[in-house]
N, C-alpha and C positions, 0 to 999 in steps of 0.2 A: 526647262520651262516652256509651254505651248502657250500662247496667247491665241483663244477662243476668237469664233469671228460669227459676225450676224450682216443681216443684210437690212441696206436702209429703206425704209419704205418700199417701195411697187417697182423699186430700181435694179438693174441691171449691177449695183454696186454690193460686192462681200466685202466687209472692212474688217481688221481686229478690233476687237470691242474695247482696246485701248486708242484713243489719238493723242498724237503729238501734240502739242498746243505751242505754238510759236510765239508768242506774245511777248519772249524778253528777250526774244534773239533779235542782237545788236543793242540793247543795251544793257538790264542787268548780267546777258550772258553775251561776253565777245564772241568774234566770229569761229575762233579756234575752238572754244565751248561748245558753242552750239554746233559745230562739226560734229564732234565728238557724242554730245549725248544723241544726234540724227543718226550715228552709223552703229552707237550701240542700239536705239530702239530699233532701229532696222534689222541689226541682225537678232533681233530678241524674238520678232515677227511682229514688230509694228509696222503697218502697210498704209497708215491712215496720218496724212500729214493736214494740220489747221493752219492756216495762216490768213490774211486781209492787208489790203492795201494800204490802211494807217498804220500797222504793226510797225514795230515793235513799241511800248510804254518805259520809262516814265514818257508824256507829252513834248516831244521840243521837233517844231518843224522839219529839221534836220534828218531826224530818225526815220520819217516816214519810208515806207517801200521797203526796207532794209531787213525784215524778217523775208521778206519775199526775193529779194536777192540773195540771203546768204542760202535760204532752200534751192534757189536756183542752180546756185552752184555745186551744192553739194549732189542737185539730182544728174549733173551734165553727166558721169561716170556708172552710174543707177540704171538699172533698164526701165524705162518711162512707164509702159503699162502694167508692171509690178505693183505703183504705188497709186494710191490714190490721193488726190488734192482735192481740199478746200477749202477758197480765199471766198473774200466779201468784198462788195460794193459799198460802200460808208454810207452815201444819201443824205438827208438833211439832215443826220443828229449829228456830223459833224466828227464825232469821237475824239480824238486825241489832237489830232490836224487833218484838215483837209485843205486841196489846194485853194485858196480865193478865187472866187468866178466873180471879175467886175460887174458890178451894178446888179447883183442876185447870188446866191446860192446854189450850194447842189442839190440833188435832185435826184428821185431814182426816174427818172421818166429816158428816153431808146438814147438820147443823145449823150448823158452820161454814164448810162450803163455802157455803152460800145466803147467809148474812152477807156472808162476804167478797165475792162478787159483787156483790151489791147494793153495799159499799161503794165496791167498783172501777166501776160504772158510774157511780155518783154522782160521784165524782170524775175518771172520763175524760168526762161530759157525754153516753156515749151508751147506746142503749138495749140494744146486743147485743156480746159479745167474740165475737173471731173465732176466735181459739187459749186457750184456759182452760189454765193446767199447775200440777200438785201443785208448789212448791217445792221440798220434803222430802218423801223416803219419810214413811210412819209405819207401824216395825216395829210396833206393839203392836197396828195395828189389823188386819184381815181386811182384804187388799187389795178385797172385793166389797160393804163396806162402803162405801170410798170411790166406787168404781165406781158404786155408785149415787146416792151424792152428786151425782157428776158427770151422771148421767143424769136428777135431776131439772131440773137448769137448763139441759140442752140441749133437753128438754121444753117445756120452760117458756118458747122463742126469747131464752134471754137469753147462752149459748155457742153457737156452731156446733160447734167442734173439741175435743179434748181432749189436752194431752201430760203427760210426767213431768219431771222434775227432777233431777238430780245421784242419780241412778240406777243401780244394778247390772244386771248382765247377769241372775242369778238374778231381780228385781225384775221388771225388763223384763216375761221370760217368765213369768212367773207369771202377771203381770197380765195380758199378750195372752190365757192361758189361760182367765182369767177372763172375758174378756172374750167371747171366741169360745163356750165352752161356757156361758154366762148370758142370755148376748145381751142387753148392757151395752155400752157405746162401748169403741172400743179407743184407747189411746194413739199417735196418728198420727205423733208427735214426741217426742223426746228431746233437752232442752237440760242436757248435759254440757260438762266441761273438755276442752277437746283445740286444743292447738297442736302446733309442732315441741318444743318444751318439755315437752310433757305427752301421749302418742299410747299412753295405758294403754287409748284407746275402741277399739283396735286388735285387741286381745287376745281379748276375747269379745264385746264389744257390738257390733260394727263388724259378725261373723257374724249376732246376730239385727239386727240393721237392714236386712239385705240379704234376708235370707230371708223376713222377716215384711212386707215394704214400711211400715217406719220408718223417718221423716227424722229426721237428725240436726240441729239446730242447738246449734253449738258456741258457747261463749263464751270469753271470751279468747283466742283465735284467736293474739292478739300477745305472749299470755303475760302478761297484764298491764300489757303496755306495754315488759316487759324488752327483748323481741326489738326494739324500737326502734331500742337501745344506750343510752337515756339514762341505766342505768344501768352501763354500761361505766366500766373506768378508777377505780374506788372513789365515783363522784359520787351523788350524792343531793338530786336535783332537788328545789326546792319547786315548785310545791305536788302533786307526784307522787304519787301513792297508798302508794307503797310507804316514800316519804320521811315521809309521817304514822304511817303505822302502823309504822313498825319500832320504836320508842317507848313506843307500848301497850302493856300488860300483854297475858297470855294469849295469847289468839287474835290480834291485830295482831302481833304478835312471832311466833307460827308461821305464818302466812299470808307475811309478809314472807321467811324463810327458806324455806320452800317454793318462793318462786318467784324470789327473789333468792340465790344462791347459785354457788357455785364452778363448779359445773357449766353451769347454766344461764347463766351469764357467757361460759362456755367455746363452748358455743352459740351462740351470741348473735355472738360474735367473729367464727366462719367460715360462719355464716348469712352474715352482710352482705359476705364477702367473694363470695358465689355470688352476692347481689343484685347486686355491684358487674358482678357480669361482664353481666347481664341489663340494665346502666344505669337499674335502682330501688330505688326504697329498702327497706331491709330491711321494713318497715313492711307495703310494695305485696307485697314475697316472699312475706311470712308467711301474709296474707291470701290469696293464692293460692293457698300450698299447699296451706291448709284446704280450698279451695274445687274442689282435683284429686280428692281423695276421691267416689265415688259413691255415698256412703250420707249423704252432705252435705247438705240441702235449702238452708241460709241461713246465713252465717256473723257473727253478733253482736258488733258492733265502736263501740265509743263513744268519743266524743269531747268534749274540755270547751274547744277553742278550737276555730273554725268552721276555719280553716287546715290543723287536722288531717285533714280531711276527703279532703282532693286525695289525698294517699299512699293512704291507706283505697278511694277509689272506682276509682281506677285498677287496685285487683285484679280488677277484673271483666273488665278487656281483657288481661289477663297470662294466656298460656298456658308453665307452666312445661314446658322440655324434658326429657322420659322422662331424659337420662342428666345433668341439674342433680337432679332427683327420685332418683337411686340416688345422687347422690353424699351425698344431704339423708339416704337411713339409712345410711347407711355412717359419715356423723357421728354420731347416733342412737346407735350400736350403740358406738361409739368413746366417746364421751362419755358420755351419758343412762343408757345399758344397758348397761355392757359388758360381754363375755364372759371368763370367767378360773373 
């Protein structure tokens, strides 16, 4: 198996067009797990690791840092410039935990950005991130505030690259704006939501990604996992993501309906019926399809048992055919969007 590579935006970075996504290492996958499925992607030629300084989910203060520790360690034995890394900065949305700053908030503005790097290096063991990316917008600040945040630690040798985070189209250009007229780094990359589930990066961002040469790296690719099927049929797998959190107050209960829902079921059904015709699994589909898009750089796929992995790597060799792809929005449009 070769796992294909592209390169992200106007950057000096070739990635495999698969990445790692670290997001349950250290909790739904222990650290001996998550060893394991890091040294088979590795040796499969996954060279593209995600991680962030709230990582790992489900939420409890405790967890934080701990996807970024256990990468760290796994890379002390790794030759460092083989792989490439990229963690995020949280900022004001907070995400899972962040630490309390008395009497305010974080912030993406120079004096928390330099923190949180220094504490992500500390904790991945090495001296330079290769991709740095805001988390979270932050409305309240002057996007040329954070911008320079950013530019004093690509300065400084301790980022190479820069991208954004769960992003709007408005966002985006702005900031390219800023970027171009300052001459300030620009955002090379964009890690948004976008599956067959989820294809709102379509609409306007999909346009500046192409025009601007912005990668996209998409997360949940799988939808969460839905597109699997494992939640087909009313089940509710343990220890499944969505099986924990539909439970939760708040946000675990709207996350879970967002992405577990009548529709997206409905999805999910005649997805794996166009995989079956292609003899893969829904799994291998979905990752593909992500990966037909050409505003695509890498597409972020994690795993918490090593077995998962085979379905996941094998999208790299799946060329879906143009008219499996028109029958994929004609579901879309049936389903997800419909017209009336």
């Amino acid at each position: 198996m070769a796992i294909k590579r592209r390169r992200l935006g106007t950057t000096g970075l070739t990635v495999s067009e698969i990445c790692l996504g670290t997001m349950t290492f250290g909790s739904h996958a222990d650290e001996a797990t998550s060893v394991r499925i890091l040294d088979k992607a590795f040796d499969a030629g996954v060279d593209f690791l995600d991680v962030a300084e709230v990582y790992p989910v489900p939420p409890k203060p405790e967890y934080a840092g701990q996807s970024e520790l256990i990468v760290g360690k796994w890379l002390k034995d790794k030759p460092r410039d083989s792989i490439v890394i990229a963690t995020k900065v949280a900022g004001p949305g907070g995400g899972w935990f962040v630490p309390p700053v008395r009497g305010g908030r974080t912030s993406l503005d120079r004096h928390h950005i330099e923190r949180a790097v220094e504490g992500s290096l500390k904790r991945l063991g090495t001296d330079y991130i290769d991709l740095y990316q805001t988390h979270w917008p932050d409305p309240e600040l002057p996007i040329e505030v954070t911008l320079e945040g950013l530019d004093r630690v690509i300065r400084a040798g301790k980022v190479r690259y820069v991208g954004a985070s769960n992003e709007t189209a408005y966002g985006l250009t702005k900031a390219l704006y800023a970027s171009k007229s300052l001459g300030l780094p620009k955002y090379e990359t964009i890690q948004n939501n976008f599956s067959l589930l989820n294809r709102r990066f379509e609409d306007e961002l999909a346009n500046v990604c192409r025009r601007e040469k912005v990668s996209l790296i998409p997360y949940s690719p799988i939808g969460g996992g839905v597109l699997s099927g494992k939640y087909s049929g009313g089940k509710w797998p343990e220890p499944a993501r969505f099986s924990t959190y539909r439970n939760n107050p708040a946000r675990g209960q709207a996350m879970t309906k967002r992405f577990v829902n009548d529709r997206t079921l409905a999805t999910t059904e005649r997805v794996s019926k166009l995989a079956a015709e292609l003899s893969v699994s829904p799994v291998t589909f979905a990752v593909a399809w992500s990966l037909s898009h050409d505003f695509v750089g890498s597409s972020i796929v994690g795993a918490t048992r090593v077995e998962q992995l085979d379905e996941i790597l094998a999208a790299s060799e799946l060329t879906i055919p143009s008219e499996l792809l028109g029958r994929v929005d004609e579901i879309s449009r049936e389903i997800l969007y419909p017209m009336g």
